[in-house]
DRENGU-25931 format. One record per residue (C-alpha): residue in one letter; chain; x, y, z. Coordinates in Angstrom, 1 decimal. Example, Ala and Ser with C-alpha at 12.3 -4.5 7.8 and 13.67 -1.06 7.14 Angstrom:
// DRENGU-25931
rest a	kette A	px 12.3	py -4.5	pz 7.8 .
rest s	kette A	px 13.7	py -1.1	pz 7.1 .
//
This chain:
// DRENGU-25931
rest x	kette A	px 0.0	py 0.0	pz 0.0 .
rest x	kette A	px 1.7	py 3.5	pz -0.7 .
rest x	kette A	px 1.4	py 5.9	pz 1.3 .
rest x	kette A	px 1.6	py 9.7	pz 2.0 .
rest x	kette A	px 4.3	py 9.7	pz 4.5 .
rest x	kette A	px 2.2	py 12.0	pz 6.3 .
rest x	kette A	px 0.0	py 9.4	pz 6.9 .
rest x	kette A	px 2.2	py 6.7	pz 7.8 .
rest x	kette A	px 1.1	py 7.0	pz 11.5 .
rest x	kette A	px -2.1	py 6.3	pz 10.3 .
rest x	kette A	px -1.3	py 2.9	pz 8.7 .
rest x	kette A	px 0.7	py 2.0	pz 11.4 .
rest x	kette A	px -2.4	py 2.6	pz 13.6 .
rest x	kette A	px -4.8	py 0.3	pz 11.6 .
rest x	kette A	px -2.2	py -2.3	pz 11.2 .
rest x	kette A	px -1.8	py -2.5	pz 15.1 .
rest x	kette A	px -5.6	py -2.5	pz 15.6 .
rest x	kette A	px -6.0	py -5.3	pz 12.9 .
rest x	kette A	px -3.4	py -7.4	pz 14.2 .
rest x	kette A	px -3.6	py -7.3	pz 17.6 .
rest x	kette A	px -6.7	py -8.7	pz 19.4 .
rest x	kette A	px -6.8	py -8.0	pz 22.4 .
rest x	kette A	px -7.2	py -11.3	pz 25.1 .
rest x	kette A	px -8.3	py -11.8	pz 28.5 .
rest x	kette A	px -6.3	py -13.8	pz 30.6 .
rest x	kette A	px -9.0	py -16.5	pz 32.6 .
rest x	kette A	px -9.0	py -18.8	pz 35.5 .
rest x	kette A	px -10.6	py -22.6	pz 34.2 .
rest x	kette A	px -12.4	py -23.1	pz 37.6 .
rest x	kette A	px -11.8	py -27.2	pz 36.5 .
rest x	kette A	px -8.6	py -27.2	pz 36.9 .
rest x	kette A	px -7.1	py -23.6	pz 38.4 .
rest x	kette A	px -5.8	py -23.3	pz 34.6 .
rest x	kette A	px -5.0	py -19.8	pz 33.1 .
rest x	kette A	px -5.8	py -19.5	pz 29.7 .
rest x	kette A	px -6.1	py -16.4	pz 27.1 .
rest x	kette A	px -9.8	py -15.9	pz 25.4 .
rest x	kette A	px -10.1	py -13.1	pz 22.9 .
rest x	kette A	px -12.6	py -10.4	pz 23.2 .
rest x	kette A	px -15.2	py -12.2	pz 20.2 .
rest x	kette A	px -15.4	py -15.4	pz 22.5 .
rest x	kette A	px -16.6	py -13.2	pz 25.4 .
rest x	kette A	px -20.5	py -13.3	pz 25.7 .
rest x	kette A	px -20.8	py -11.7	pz 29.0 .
rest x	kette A	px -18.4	py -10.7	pz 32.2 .
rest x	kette A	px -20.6	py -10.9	pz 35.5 .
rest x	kette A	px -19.1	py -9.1	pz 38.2 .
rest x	kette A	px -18.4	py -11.2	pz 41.4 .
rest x	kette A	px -16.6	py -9.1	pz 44.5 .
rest x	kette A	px -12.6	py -9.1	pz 43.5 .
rest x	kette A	px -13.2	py -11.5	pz 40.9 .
rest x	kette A	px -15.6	py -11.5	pz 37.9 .
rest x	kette A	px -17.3	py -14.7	pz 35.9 .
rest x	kette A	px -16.9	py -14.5	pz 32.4 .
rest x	kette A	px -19.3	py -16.6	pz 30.2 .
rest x	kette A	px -18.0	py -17.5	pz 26.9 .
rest x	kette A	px -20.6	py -17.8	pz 23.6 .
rest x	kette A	px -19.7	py -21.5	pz 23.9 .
rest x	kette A	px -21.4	py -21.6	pz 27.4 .
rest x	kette A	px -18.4	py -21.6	pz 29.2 .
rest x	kette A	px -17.7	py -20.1	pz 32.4 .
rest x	kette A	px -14.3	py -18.8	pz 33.4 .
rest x	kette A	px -13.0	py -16.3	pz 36.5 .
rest x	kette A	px -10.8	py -13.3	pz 35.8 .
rest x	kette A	px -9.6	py -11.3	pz 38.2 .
rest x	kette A	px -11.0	py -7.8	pz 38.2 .
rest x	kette A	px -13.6	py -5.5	pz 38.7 .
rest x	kette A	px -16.3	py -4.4	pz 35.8 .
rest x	kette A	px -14.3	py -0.4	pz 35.6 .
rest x	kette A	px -11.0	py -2.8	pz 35.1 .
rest x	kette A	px -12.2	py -3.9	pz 31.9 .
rest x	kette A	px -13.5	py -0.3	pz 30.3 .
rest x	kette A	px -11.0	py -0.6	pz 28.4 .
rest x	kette A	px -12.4	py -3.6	pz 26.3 .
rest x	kette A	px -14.9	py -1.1	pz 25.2 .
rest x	kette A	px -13.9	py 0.1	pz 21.7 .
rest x	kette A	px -13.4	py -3.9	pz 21.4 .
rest x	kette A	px -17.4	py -4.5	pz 21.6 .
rest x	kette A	px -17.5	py -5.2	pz 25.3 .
rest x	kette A	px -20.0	py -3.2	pz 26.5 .
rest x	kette A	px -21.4	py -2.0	pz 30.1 .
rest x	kette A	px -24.7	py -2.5	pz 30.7 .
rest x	kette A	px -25.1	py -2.1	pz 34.0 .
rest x	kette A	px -23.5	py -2.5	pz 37.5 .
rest x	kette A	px -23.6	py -6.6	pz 37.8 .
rest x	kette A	px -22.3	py -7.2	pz 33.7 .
rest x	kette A	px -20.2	py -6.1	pz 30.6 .
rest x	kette A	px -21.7	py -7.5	pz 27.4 .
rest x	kette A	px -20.4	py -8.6	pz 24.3 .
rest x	kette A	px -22.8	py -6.3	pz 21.5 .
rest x	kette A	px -21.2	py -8.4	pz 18.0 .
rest x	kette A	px -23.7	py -10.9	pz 20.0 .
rest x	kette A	px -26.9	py -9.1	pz 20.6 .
rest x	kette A	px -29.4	py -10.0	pz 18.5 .
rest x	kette A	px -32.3	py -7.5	pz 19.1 .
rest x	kette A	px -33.6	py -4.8	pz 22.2 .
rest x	kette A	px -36.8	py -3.2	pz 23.1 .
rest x	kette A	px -37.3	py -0.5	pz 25.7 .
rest x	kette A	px -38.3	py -1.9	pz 28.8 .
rest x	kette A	px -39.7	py 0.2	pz 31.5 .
rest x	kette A	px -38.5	py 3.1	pz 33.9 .
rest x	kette A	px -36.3	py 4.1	pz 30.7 .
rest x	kette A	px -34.4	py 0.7	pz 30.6 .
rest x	kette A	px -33.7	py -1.8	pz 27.7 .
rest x	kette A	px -34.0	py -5.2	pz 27.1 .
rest x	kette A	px -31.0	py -6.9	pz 25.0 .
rest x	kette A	px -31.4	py -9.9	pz 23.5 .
rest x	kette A	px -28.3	py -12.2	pz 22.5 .
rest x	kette A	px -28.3	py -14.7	pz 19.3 .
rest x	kette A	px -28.6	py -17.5	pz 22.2 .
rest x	kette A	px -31.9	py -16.0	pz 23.4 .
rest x	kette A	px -30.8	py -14.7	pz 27.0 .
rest x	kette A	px -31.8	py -11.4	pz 28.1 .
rest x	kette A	px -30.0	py -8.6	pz 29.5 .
rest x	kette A	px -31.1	py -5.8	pz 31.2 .
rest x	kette A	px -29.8	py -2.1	pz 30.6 .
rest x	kette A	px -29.9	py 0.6	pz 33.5 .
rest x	kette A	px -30.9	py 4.2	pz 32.7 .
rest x	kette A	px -27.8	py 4.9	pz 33.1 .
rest x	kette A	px -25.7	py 3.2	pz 30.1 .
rest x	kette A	px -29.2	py 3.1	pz 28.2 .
rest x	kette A	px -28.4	py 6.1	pz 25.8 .
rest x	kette A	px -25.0	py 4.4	pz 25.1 .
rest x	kette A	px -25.8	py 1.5	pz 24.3 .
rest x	kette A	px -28.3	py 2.3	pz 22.3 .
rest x	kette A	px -25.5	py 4.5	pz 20.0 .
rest x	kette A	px -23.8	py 1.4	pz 19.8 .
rest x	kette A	px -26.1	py -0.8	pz 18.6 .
rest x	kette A	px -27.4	py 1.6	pz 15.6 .
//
């Protein structure tokens, strides 16, 4: 690809964002294993105390320590927060509907629900469009 040098900072900037996906380094409750998942095989991250359950779209469950604000920056990687208890995963929502007191309902290709606050409502909304 040629380029302006000008705009070499640019390309270098894409490249890195293409290349690297970012992971999450897990606990495998079945056997205290640490492995890496990246950000697509994330469905959900449930916040637990100091650690936080992290269901996989295979229906896998997984512990990583952390709070929900440690992961924000996960955000311009599709994971999401939707409310105090859980960080979502929107490459797997499916569909949402207003719910009431200005919440949403979100609606995952596996058919569970997820409930928005207020809160990060407006955002998520944004995101989804």
């Amino acid at each position: 690809m040629l380029l302006n040098p000008a705009n070499k900072h640019l390309a270098d900037t894409l490249e890195e964002a293409v290349v690297h996906v970012p992971q999450l380094e897990v606990i495998d409750p079945t056997n205290d294993r640490r492995i890496k998942l990246s950000c697509s095989d994330v469905l959900a991250i449930e916040a637990m105390d100091h650690l936080s359950k992290v269901h996989t779209v295979d229906n896998k469950v997984y512990f990583i320590k952390g709070r929900l604000k440690d992961f924000a920056k996960y955000t311009p990687h599709g994971l999401f927060r939707i409310n105090n208890s859980f960080i979502l995963n929107l490459s797997e929502v499916n569909g949402f509907k207003s719910g009431r007191h200005a919440r949403l309902e979100v609606y995952t290709t596996d058919g569970q629900r997820f409930i928005v606050s207020r809160h990060y409502a407006k955002q998520i909304k944004e995101a989804l469009q």
